[in-house]
Residue, then its C-alpha position, 0 to 999 in steps of 0.5 A: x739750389x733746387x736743381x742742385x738738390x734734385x741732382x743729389x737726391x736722384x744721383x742717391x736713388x739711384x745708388x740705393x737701387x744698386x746698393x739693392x741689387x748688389x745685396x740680392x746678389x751678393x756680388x763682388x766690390x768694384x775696383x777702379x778697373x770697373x768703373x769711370x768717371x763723368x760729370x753730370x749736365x750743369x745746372x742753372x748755377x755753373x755746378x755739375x756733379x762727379x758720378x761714377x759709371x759702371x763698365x758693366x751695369x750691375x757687375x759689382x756693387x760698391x760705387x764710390x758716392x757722387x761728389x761735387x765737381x769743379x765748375x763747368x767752366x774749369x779746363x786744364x793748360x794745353x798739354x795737361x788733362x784733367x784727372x777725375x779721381x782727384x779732379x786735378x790737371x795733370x802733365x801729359x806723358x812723353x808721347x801724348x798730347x794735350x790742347x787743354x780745352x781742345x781736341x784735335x783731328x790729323x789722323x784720316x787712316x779712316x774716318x774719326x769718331x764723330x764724322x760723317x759724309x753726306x751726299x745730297x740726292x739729285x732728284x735729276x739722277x737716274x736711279x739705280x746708276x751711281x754713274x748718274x747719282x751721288x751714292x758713290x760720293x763722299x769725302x775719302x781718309x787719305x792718312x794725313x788728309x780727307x779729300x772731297x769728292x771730284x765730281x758736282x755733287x753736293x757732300x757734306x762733312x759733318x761733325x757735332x761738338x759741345x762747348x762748355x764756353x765760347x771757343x773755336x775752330x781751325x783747319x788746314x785746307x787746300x782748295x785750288x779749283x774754282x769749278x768746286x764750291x767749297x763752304x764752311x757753315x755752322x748750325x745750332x742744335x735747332x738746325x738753324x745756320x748761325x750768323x756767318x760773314x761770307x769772308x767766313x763761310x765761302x773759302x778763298x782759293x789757295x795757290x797749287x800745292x799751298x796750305x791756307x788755314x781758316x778760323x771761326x769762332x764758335x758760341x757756347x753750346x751745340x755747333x754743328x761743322x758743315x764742310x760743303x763741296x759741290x758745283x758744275x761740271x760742263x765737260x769732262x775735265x776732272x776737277x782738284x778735289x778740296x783738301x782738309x787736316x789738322x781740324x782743331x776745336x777750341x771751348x772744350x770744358x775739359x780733356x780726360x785724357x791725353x792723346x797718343x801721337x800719331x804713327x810716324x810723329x813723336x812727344x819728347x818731353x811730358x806736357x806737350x801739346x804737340x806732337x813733331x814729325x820724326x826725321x828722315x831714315x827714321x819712323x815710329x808707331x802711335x804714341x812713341x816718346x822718340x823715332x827709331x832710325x832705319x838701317x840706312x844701308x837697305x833702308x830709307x824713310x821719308x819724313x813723317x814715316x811709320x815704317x821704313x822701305x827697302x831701298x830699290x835700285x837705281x833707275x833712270x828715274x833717279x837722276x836728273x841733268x843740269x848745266x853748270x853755271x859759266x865758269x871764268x872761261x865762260x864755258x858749261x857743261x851737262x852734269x847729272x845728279x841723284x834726286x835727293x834726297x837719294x833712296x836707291x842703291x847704285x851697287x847692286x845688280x840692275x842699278x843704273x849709275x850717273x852717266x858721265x859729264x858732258x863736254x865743255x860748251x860756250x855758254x849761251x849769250x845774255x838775255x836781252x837788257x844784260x851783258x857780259x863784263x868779261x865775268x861768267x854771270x850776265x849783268x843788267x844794262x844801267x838804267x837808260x841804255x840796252x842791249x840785246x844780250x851779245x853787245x855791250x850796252x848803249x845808250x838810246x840815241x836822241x829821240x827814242x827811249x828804253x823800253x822796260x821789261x824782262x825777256x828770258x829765253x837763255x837758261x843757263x842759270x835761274x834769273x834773280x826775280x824768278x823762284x822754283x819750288x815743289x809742293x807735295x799734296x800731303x805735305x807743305x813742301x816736297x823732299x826736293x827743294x827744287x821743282x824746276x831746272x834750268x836746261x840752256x835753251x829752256x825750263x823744264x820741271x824736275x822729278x819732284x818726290x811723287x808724280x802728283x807733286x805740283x812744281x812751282x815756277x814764280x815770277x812776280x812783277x811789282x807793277x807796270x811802266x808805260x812808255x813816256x809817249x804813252x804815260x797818259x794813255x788809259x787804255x786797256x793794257x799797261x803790259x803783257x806776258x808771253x811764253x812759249x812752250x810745250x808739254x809731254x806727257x803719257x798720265x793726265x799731266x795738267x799745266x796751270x798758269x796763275x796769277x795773283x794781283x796785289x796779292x789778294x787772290x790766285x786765279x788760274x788764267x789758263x790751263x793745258x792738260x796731257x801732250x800739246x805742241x810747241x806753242x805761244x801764250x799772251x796774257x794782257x795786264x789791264x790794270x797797273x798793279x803788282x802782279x806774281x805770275x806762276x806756273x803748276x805742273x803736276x804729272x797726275x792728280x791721283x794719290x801718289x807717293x811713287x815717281x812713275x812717270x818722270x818723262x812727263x814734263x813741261x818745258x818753257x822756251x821763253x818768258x817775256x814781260x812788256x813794261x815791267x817797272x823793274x824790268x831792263x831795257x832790250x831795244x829803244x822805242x821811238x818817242x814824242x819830243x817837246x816842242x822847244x826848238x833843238x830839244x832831245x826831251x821825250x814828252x807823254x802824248x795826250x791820250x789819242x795822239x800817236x807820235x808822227x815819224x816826220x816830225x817827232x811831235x804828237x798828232x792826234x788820230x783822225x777822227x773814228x779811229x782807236x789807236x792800237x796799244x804798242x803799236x809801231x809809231x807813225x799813221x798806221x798805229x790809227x785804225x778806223x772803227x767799223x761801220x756805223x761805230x765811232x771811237x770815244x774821245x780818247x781814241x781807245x775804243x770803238x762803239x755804238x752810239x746804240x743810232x743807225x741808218x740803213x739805205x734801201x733804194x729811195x727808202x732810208x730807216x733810222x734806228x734807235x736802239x736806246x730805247x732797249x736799255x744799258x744792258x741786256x740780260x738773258x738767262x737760260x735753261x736750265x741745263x744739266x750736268x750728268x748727275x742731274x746738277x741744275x745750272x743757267x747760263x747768264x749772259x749780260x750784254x751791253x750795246x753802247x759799251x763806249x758810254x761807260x754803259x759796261x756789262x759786268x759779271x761777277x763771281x760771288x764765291x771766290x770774290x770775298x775780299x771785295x764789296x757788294x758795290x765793288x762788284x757791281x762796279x767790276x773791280x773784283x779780281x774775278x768780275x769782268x767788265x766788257x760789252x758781253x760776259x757769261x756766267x754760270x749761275x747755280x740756283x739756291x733749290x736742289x743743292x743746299x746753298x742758301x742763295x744762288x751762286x755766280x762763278x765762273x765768269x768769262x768774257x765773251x767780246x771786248x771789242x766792238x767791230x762794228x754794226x750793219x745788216x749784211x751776215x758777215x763782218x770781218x771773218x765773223x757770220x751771223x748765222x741767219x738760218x738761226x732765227x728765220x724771219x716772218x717779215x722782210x720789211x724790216x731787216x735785221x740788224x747786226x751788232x758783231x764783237x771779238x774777244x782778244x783772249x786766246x784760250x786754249x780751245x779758241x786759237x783766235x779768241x772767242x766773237x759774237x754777234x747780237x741780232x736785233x729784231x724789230x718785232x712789235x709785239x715785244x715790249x721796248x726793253x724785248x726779250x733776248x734769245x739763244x739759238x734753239x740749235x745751240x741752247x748754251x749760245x754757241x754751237x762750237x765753244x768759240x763763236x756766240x749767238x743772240x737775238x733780240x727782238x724788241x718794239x725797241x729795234x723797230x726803225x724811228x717813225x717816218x711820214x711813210x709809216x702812216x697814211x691819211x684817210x678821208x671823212x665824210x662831208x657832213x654839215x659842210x665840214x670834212x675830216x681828215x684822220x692820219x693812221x699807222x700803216x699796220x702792223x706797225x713796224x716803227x717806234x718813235x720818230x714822228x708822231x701821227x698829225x692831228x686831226x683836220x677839219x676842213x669846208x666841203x659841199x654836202x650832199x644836200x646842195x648837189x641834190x638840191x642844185x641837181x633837181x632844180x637843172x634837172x627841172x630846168x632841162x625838162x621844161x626846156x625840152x618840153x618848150x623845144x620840143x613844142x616849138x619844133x613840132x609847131x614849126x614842123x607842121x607848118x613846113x609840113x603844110x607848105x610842101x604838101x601844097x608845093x608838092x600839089x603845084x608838083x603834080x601839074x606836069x612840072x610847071x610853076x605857076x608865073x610869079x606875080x612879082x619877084x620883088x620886095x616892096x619898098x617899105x616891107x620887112x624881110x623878117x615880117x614877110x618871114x620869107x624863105x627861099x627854099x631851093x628844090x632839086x627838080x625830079x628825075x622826071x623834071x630833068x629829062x623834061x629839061x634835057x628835052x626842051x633844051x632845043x626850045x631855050x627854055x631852061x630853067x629852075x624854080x626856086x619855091x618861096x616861101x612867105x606868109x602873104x604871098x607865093x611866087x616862082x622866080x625863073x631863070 
């Protein structure tokens, strides 16, 4: 009550103060004309105050007094407002509208009060360039939307609103393109982001042309709109700006006023709450109660229309062709049409006329699965037989089985599970109905109403059925789609091909932009689930109301569904039959077994091989893995056991690569886009994916109807699950997200070919020059991977290769690289490139890997220690034996047993030496004696006797005969006394007791 008094006593001060003035200056009274209405600020008891406010401050005087108001929470019906003389809800007029507690936005000639546009500043961007910034962004009125901008910059729409009581917000969005962000979020008047579920903050992505909308509830009090858009943009592709109309806010307190209609809408009935959209050849300005009709002679208006245009005449843009349906005497012909609805005028001067009709044709044959009952439709073949279009149907011959699905590639009318439709950007659908026709031998787009119309064709599969023989199977694909086509075009047409499974979220599979040749697409299904395929076409993404460029079309060929559950039968699959004797029954092959043409039975595929999906039975559908991988126990796949051994001459490494860990993740950058936009390349890699051990990437933007723990299990319609993926990864700082955020998730190998040291694999090269090597001790080691996705710039599918490295100053889970060549990992777009250098690939420890070194002897004991060779370039394996004690001789006993020889040979010596200089003197005397006996002309003394006494010992007498050689002198004596008979030769004998000479 005491701020109910304060509001009273201030609102009657205030009016003394005027009365005041007024008086002083003797001005007129007011009349309603001067003045309006408002209620104050609530006060803490639910009231509020009506007060009168001057147009003009102090133009008149007498202001009607302040009275209480109705409650803060009071609000009118929709299609009422609430009168503030008399503070009652009173009926709109014709031509107006009312949500009551509302307002609504769905106006955009230009941007409506209370909205702004704000860009955030790059700190990257070049300054003074708007090429390179993001002064130039913003959200652009396009009259019956705003679009956002198309290029990576972040742009927020803004909008603040008041609630008197909790409400909410709605609007209308188009968001088609995932290289956009795109989120809603709400904040308080502190600036503090209101709790928001990400279902809730990040929106969905619609299907081409479609609009989706989006609610949130809203709390009492200040809520400020934040509309978001901003990404990456790694090319020069342009992206589909995000759409926005029809913003609708709930929990208003009260409306003052009625809202006129908008131009080219009308209300015909008071108390309405909205307004309808005039009709065709009709048009009407703001706030009208009913449309005025155009003069349909000259005139045409689309509907929605403000103004009516003046027909033009007639072209070759107006008239499209088709071929009749086949009559009773199965023949059809080409016919033209008007688009309609029709706005040229064929009789005046210029305008082009209908060309005739053409001739009468045969129709085409059946698609394969139907036949012609002698009718002018084609009918499905009964379930369990086939045709190929030309015959009638027949039933499988023993041992084989129908294969299911849908092959069109005759168009002469349009198949029963197939829709056409056309969107018109600025509106739900366009003026022509049909966004496709067929042509005989193809589809092809239509007209449309504008060239940036997106024309829709829609095939949906309600899910999948594999061949009995296969019914076990848990591979990788459970059916595939394949078209054949081509585009022409002169604009920047776009082809967009979608799909959406269980129907929880479009994503768009593959796109083609302006001309490209004839050409086939294949899509695998790698989960068994209902699944509706659509293709887009849209000639420009510019703004457009106009048919400028109408030769510019796609036209498909063919379209063919592998294993579709619904589908029918072209040809007949050969198939494993039981093993009960003359049975004709087809029995599901356990995973792993192919079906052997000889014997009809299921056989088991040898051993490291994977058997190929749908491929032809027999031996052959069994392929062997590449080196060093083997196959998991169900034949589907190849892999790494993460061993291998590799022989060099006598020497043979054995790895382990378990050590590295499941998965390898590699961030790098940051790079940047052209307006200076941070952004990372994640890359997760897993080397011995056939333990279950898969890599995944998921996108934590466009993946909201799934949980955290789904994504991380890979089950998001967007996460991908395969030996490598990328993703592109948009840090928090720089762009006003609050987290960082994953898009765009591809997948870069999901199948493994093989591991080896050599630089070639199956037409894939390592690329060595990449990464040079400081040591050649240890070799790399290659790990080579392929992709079975084709995309439009990689005709064969993306591969990869990671290079393992041992380096021992890494630690075992190491560390993951790029080429600096090529810093997103791929120099061509195709082709990927790593290296990853751990302790962890460092070949097992072996004997060789450490030598022994020997201790010195001390105290009789030797130690034997074992030490790594350095570096050391192995991990594992064996360890270092410990060390060894063993019994030695020390030095000491050498030294000891040496002296004591060494004085033993001295004195040996010494004795030696004093026998032989003792025996040598005595020598010594005897010759000098013989040598006296000499010098007597050579004559020997007479021996006393030459005999040894009886009795006497030799080695007593120590007797030696000593045989002397006679002299020169001595013998030319002899040779002179020959003729005498004496010769002879003496022969000196030695002995310690007597001397003689023996004569002979």
């Amino acid at each position: 009550m005491r701020s109910s008094a304060w509001f009273v006593a201030r609102g009657a001060l205030i009016l003394c103060t005027l009365r005041l003035i007024d008086g002083a200056k003797g001005q007129r009274q007011c009349s309603e004309a001067d003045y309006y209405y408002e209620y104050t600020e609530c006060d803490s008891t639910g009231s509020r105050w009506r007060v009168a406010i001057p147009q003009i401050p102090g133009a008149c005087t007498g202001l009607p007094e302040p009275v209480r108001g109705t409650e803060c929470t009071f609000s009118c019906k929709a299609g009422e407002f609430l009168e503030m003389s008399a503070q009652e809800c009173t009926r709109c007029a014709a031509g107006s509208y009312s949500l009551g507690s509302g307002i609504r936005f769905d106006q955009w000639d230009s941007m409506p009060a209370g909205f702004s546009s704000l860009a955030t500043s790059l700190e990257n961007g070049r300054r003074g360039d708007d090429r390179f910034t993001c002064n130039s962004s913003s959200w652009v009125p396009q009259g019956n939307y705003l679009e956002s901008n198309r290029d990576e910059c972040t742009v927020s729409l803004i909008y603040a609103v008041h609630l008197k009581k909790q409400g909410s917000v709605s609007f209308e969005y188009q968001y088609t393109d995932n290289n956009l962000l795109f989120e809603f979020f709400i904040q308080n008047d502190q600036c503090q982001e209101m709790d928001q579920s990400a279902d809730t903050k990040w929106l969905k992505l619609t299907n081409h042309g479609e609009w989706a909308t989006h609610t949130v509830n809203l709390k009492s009090g200040t809520n400020i709109l934040y509309w978001r858009t901003g990404g990456v943009l790694l090319g020069t592709k342009v992206v589909k700006p995000v759409l926005l109309k029809n913003v609708q806010i709930e929990g208003v307190a009260y409306t003052s006023e009625c809202f006129p209609c908008k131009p080219g809408s009308f209300s015909r009935v008071p108390g309405t709450s909205t307004c309808e959209p005039c009709p065709l050849d009709t048009y009407s300005g703001r706030g009208a109660s009913s449309c005025t009709p155009c003069n349909t002679t000259t005139q045409y208006a689309a509907e929605g229309s403000t103004v009516c245009k003046d027909r033009p005449p007639c072209s070759k843009k107006d008239y499209f062709q088709i071929h009749t349906a086949c009559d009773h005497e199965g023949k059809t012909q080409v016919i033209y049409k008007w688009i309609e609805p029709k706005i040229c005028l064929e009789d005046v001067t210029g305008a082009e006329t209908l060309p005739p009709s053409g001739e009468r044709e045969p129709c085409p044959p059946c698609n394969p699965g139907f036949y012609n009952n002698d009718t002018a439709t084609c009918s499905p073949c009964p379930p369990g037989t086939y045709s190929d279009g030309m015959k009638p149907c027949k039933r499988c011959p023993a041992g084989t089985e129908p294969t299911l699905g849908y092959e069109y590639k005759w168009w002469n009318i349009l198949p029963s599970n197939m829709k056409t439709s056309c969107f018109n950007v600025g509106n739900s659908k366009c003026d022509s109905m049909n966004g496709w026709e067929v042509a005989g031998d193809h589809i092809q787009c239509a007209a449309g109403s504008s060239d940036n119309d997106y024309l829709i064709l829609n095939i949906y599969v309600p899910g999948f059925k594999l061949p009995t023989s296969m019914s076990s199977h848990s591979g990788a694909e459970f059916g595939r789609i394949t078209f054949e086509f081509e585009t022409l075009c002169s604009a920047d047409c776009e082809l967009y091909f979608m799909m959406d499974v269980n129907r929880k979220s479009t994503t768009v599979v593959e796109s083609w932009e302006r001309t490209k040749t004839r050409q086939t697409y294949t899509h695998v299904m790698s989960k068994n689930a209902s699944v509706s395929y659509t293709w887009a076409f849209q000639r420009t993404n510019q703004p457009s109301d106009v048919r400028r460029y109408i030769n510019d079309v796609v036209k498909i060929y063919s379209i063919s569904v592998t294993n579709a559950v619904d589908g029918v039968s072209s040809t007949c699959r050969v198939c494993a039959l039981s093993t009960q004797p003359s049975s004709s029954t087809c029995v599901p092959c356990p995973p792993g077994h192919y079906i052997d043409m000889a014997t009809s039975q299921c056989t088991e595929c040898p051993g490291n091989t994977y058997l190929v999906p749908h491929a032809t039975p027999d031996s052959d559908a069994c392929r062997p893995c590449g080196p060093a991988s083997k196959s998991d126990k169900d034949h589907s796949l190849c892999f790494n056991d993460c061993h291998f051994t590799h022989t060099d001459g006598n020497a043979t490494l054995t790895f382990d690569f378990s050590l590295l860990g499941s998965v390898g993740s590699l961030m790098n950058g940051p790079s940047f886009t052209s307006k200076g936009t941070k952004y990372f390349h994640q890359f997760n890699i897993s080397l011995c994916g056939g333990q279950g051990q898969f890599a995944v990437c998921t996108d934590n933007v466009t993946d909201l109807s799934i949980t955290d723990s789904q994504q991380e299990k890979g089950e998001g319609p967007n996460a991908v699950k395969t030996f490598i993926c990328q993703s592109t990864i948009i840090p928090a700082s720089g762009r006003g997200f609050h987290t960082a955020l994953s898009s765009q998730s591809i997948k870069l190998a999901d199948t493994f070919l093989g591991v080896t040291v050599d630089d070639n694999l199956d037409g894939i090269r390592a690329r060595p020059e990449f990464y040079p090597q400081t040591s050649k001790k240890v070799p790399d080691v290659n790990f080579y991977y392929r992709s079975l996705d084709v995309t439009s710039s990689c005709e064969s599918g993306r591969s990869a290769v990671v290079t393992l490295r041992c380096n021992p100053e890494k630690s075992t889970k190491g560390e993951l690289s790029v080429p600096s060549q090529c810093p997103a990992g791929t120099c061509d777009g195709c082709t990927f490139n790593f290296l990853w250098e751990s302790s962890g690939a460092c070949p097992t420890c072996t004997q060789r890997d450490y030598h022994r070194i020997e201790g010195a002897c001390k105290g009789g004991h030797q130690d034997l220690l074992y030490v790594w060779i350095e570096p050391k370039l192995c991990k594992g394996g064996v360890t270092l034996p410990e060390k060894k004690t063993l019994l030695c001789a020390g030095m000491e006993f050498w030294v000891r047993f040496g002296t004591g020889l060494g004085a033993f040979t001295a004195v040996l010596l010494v004795s030696l030496t004093c026998y032989f200089w003792k025996k040598n003197k005595r020598l010594e005397y005897k010759y000098s004696r013989l040598v006296m006996s000499a010098n007597k002309e050579c004559e020997m003394p007479v021996a006393d006797s030459c005999a040894v006494m009886e009795g006497e010992n030799e080695g007593d007498m120590e007797d030696e005969v000593v045989y002397t050689k006679p002299s020169l002198l001595c013998k030319l004596k002899a040779i002179a006394s020959k003729g005498n008979g004496q010769n002879y030769e003496n022969v000196q004998l030695n002995s310690s007791h007597s001397k003689a000479l023996v004569w002979s």
